[in-house]
Every structure is written in C-alpha cells, then in structure tokens.
N, C-alpha and C positions, 0 to 999 in steps of 0.2 A: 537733250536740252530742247531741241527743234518742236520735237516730240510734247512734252511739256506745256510750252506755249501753243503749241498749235490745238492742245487739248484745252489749256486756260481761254482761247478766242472762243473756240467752241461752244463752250461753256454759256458765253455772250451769246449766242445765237442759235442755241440750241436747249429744251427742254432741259431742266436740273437732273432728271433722272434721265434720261438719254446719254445726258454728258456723264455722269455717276455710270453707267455701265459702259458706256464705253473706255473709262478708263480702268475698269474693274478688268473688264477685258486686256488692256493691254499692259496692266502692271501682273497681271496673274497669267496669263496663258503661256508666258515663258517658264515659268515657273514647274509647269507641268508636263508631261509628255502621254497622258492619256485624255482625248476627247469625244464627250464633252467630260467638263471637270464637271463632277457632281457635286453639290454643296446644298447645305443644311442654313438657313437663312433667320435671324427674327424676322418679326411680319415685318419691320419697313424698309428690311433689306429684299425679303421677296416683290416685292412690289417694283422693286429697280431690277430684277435679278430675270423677270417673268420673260421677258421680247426677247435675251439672246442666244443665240445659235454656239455658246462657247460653255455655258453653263447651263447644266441638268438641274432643277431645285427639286428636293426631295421633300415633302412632307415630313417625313418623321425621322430622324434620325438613325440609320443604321449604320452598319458593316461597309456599305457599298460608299458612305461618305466621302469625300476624300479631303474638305474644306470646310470650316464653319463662317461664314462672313455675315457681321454685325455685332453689338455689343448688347444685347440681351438674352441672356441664356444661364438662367437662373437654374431651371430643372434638367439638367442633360442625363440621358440613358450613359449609363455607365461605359458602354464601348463607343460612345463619343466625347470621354472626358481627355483624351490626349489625343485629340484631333489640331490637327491647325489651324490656326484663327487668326482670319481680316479682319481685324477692329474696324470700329466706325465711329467712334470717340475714342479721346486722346486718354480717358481715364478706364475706357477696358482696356486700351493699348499697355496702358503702365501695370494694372492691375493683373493681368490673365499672364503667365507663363506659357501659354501656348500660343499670344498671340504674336505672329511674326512679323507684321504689318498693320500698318494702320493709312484711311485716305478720312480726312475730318476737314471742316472748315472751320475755322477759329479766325475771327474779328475781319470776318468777309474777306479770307484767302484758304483755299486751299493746303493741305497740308498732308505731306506722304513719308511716312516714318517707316523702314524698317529694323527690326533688334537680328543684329549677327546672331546670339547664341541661340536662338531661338529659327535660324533656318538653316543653322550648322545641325541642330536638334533634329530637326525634320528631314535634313536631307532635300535643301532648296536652295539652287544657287539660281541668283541674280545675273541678268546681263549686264555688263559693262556700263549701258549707259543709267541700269537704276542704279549703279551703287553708290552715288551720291548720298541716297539717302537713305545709306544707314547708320544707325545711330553707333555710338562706338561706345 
C-alpha cells in the first residue's frame, strides 16, 4: 500500500512515462525470476519500455519472449499467441485471455487489475502486497 502511494506522488513529480516504468518495473519483476524480462511491446508501450534496466524489448516477436505489455497486437507470429499480456487499457484487459494484468488510467486515476485464472494459467504468483488487486 506504502508502495502504491509513493508511486501515485511520483507520478506528480515525475515524467508520465518515467512513472509508467517505474511501476511496470515493480508490479512485474516479482513476477519473474529471469533478468532481464524480455518483452514484445506496441509502439507506445516501447517508448515507456526503452530506459530500463529490467526489461529487454524485442523488436519482433519470438521464442525468446517472455511477456507481451500493451493493448495493440492485432497481427502476432503464432509462437506469441499464448504469451502473457500486460494490458494497458481496461478493454484489452477484459477482452484478451492471456491477459493477466492490466495498469490503465480511467477518469484521471490510476488503475491495476489483475485476473487469478489467467496467472494461475501462466504460472505467476503475486506477492502479498499486490493481491489486492486481483480481480476475483
């Protein structure tokens, strides 16, 4: 919760996309236990995804994937079609089965969804303090 707020002040005083990876960074790195986490991005998730040191972005989709984060991904190479996916609106979060999480902003807040079956699916436990929010 400490966490949370101290990310929401941030937010306030710090670049939109700065703040946007840095919480990418700290709701997903627990998540994982190989670094960096390589991910497969739309353009205006690579643009937030470019500066850190926790995530590898990939150009083109392969094998070496291990994450998809954004909500445009219309045409995907078949061996990224049951990848994991960080949504970035609320409507690929509902829509996509693979997607496990979502961080959106809706009516200027903040907003961090994840779906149980879908990181029971994946083989992705939560620390303690996100399981707030997940959706039930």
């Amino acid at each position: 919760m400490k966490i949370l707020r101290l990310l929401i002040v941030l937010c306030m005083l710090l670049d939109a996309k700065e703040y946007t990876l840095k919480l990418y960074e700290t709701l997903l790195s627990p998540l994982f236990t190989d670094f960096p986490i390589v991910v497969y991005a739309d353009e205006e998730s690579v643009k937030k995804l470019q500066k850190s040191d926790v995530f590898e972005v990939e150009r083109q989709c392969n094998t070496d994937v291990d994450l998809l984060i954004g909500s445009r991904f219309a045409h995907l190479p078949k061996q990224c079609r049951n990848k994991p996916l960080f949504a970035t609106t609320y409507k690929a979060y509902r829509a996509n089965n693979n997607a496990f999480g979502a961080f959106y902003w809706r009516k200027g807040r903040p907003q961090i969804h994840f779906k149980k079956e879908a990181l029971e699916k994946f083989g992705l436990k939560l620390p303690p303090k996100l399981q707030r929010f997940v959706d039930e």
